[in-house]
C-alpha positions in Angstrom: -97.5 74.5 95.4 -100.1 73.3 98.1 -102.4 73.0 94.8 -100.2 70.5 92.9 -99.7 68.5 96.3 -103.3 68.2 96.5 -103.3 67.0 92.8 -100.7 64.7 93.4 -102.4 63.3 96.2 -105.7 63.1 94.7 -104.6 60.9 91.5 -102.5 58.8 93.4 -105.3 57.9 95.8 -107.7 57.6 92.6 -105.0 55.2 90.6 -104.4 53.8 93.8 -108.2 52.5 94.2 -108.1 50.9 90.4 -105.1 49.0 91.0 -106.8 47.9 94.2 -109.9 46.4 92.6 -107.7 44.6 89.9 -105.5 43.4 92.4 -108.4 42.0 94.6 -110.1 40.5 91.1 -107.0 38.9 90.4 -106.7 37.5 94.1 -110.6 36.3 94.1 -109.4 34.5 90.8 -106.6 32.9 92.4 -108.5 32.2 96.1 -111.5 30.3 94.6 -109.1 27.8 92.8 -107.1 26.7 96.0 -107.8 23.7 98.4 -106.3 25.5 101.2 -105.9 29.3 102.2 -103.7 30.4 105.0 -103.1 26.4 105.9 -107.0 26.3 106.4 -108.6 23.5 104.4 -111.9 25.2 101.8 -114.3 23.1 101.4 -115.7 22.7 97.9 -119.6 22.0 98.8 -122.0 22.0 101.3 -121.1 18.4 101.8 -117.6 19.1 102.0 -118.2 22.1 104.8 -120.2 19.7 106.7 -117.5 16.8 106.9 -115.0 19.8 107.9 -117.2 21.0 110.4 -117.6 17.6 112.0 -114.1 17.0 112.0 -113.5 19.8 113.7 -116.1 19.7 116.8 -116.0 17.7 119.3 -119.4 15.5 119.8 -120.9 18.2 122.4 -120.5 20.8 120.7 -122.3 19.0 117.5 -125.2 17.7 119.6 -125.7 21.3 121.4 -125.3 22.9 117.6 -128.0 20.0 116.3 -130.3 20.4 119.3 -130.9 24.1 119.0 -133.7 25.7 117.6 -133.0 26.6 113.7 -133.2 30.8 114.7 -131.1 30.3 117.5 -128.5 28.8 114.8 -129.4 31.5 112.5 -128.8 34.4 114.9 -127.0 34.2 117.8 -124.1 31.4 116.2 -123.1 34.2 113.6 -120.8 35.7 115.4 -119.0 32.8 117.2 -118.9 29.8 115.3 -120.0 31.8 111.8 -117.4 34.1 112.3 -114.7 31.6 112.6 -116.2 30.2 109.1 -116.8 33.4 107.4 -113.0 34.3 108.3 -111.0 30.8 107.7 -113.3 30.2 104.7 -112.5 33.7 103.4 -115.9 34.5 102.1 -114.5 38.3 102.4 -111.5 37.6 99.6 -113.2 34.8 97.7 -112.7 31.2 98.2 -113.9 28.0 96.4 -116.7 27.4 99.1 -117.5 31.1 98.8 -117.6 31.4 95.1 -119.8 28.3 94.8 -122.7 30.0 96.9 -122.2 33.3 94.8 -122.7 30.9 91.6 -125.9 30.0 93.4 -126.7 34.3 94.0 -126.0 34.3 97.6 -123.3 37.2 97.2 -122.8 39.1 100.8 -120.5 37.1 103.4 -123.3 37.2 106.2 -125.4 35.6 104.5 -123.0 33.0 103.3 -122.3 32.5 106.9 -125.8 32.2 107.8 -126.3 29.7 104.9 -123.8 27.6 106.2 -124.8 27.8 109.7 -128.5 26.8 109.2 -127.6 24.2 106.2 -125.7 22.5 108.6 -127.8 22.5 111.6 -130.3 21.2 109.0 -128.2 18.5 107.7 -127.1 17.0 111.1 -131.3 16.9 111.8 -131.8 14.9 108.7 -133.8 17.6 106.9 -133.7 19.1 103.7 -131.2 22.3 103.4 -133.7 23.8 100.6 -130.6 25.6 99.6 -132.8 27.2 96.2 -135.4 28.5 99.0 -132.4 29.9 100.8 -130.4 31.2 98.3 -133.9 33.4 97.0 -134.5 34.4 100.2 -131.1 36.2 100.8 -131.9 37.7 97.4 -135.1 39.2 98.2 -133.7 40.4 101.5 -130.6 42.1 100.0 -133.3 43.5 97.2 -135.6 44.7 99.6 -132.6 46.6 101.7 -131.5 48.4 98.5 -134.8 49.6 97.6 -135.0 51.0 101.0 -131.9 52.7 100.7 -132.3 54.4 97.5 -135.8 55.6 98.8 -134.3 57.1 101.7 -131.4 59.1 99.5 -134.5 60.1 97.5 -136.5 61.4 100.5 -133.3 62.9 101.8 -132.8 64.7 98.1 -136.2 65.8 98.8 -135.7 67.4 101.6 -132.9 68.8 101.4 -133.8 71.1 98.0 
């Protein structure tokens, strides 16, 4: 008895986690098509997201964000400001905003955020957002962090045989 509970419990967690990536496909299909998610405006571009962003700071909270030094943006924002747009902008779930930078290979939500973030801070100092320069850097840093993973399992392998 205990054995077919087990079963039962087993393939209903296993059918459970298919339907669960079809129903989050389907949603991601749905998100990235909408204007606005949970009454929050999605911007469409980088030009958009900047004209949102402006709308909705006051003008001393834009001049301290523009006056800062670009790695002060790019690190110690991400949690205040870049969580508020990596949450409302639903680059977790997919959104139109969100799915545009995937097109352009930036894939994880941080480094959306941080792509945002320093893209803007560029934009209200007048210099170029080099978003291709960006975009390949996130690439090589999410390459890098896989190869150091799999080495690790393999060392761990390794040593545990």
């Amino acid at each position: 008895m205990r054995f077919l509970i087990f079963f039962l419990f087993i393939t209903s967690c296993l059918y459970g986690q298919i339907d669960f990536e079809k129903e989050y496909e389907k949603q991601y299909e749905i998100n990235i098509t909408k204007e606005y998610l949970n009454d929050v405006y999605i911007p469409k571009d980088f030009e958009e997201a900047f004209a949102e962003l402006k709308r909705l700071a006051n003008q001393e909270a834009i001049t301290k964000f523009k006056n800062a030094e670009e790695e002060v943006i790019r690190h110690r924002l991400h949690f205040g400001v870049g969580r508020w747009i990596s949450v409302k902008w639903n680059f977790e779930a997919g959104s139109r905003f969100s799915h545009m930078m995937k097109e352009m290979g930036v894939t994880f939500p941080d480094d959306m955020t941080e792509m945002t973030l320093v893209s803007f801070h560029r934009h209200l100092n007048g210099s170029l957002l080099k978003l291709e320069d960006q975009s390949e850097s996130f690439f090589e840093k999410r390459k890098k962090e896989n190869e150091e993973r799999k080495k690790k399992a393999k060392e761990l392998l390794v040593k545990n045989n």
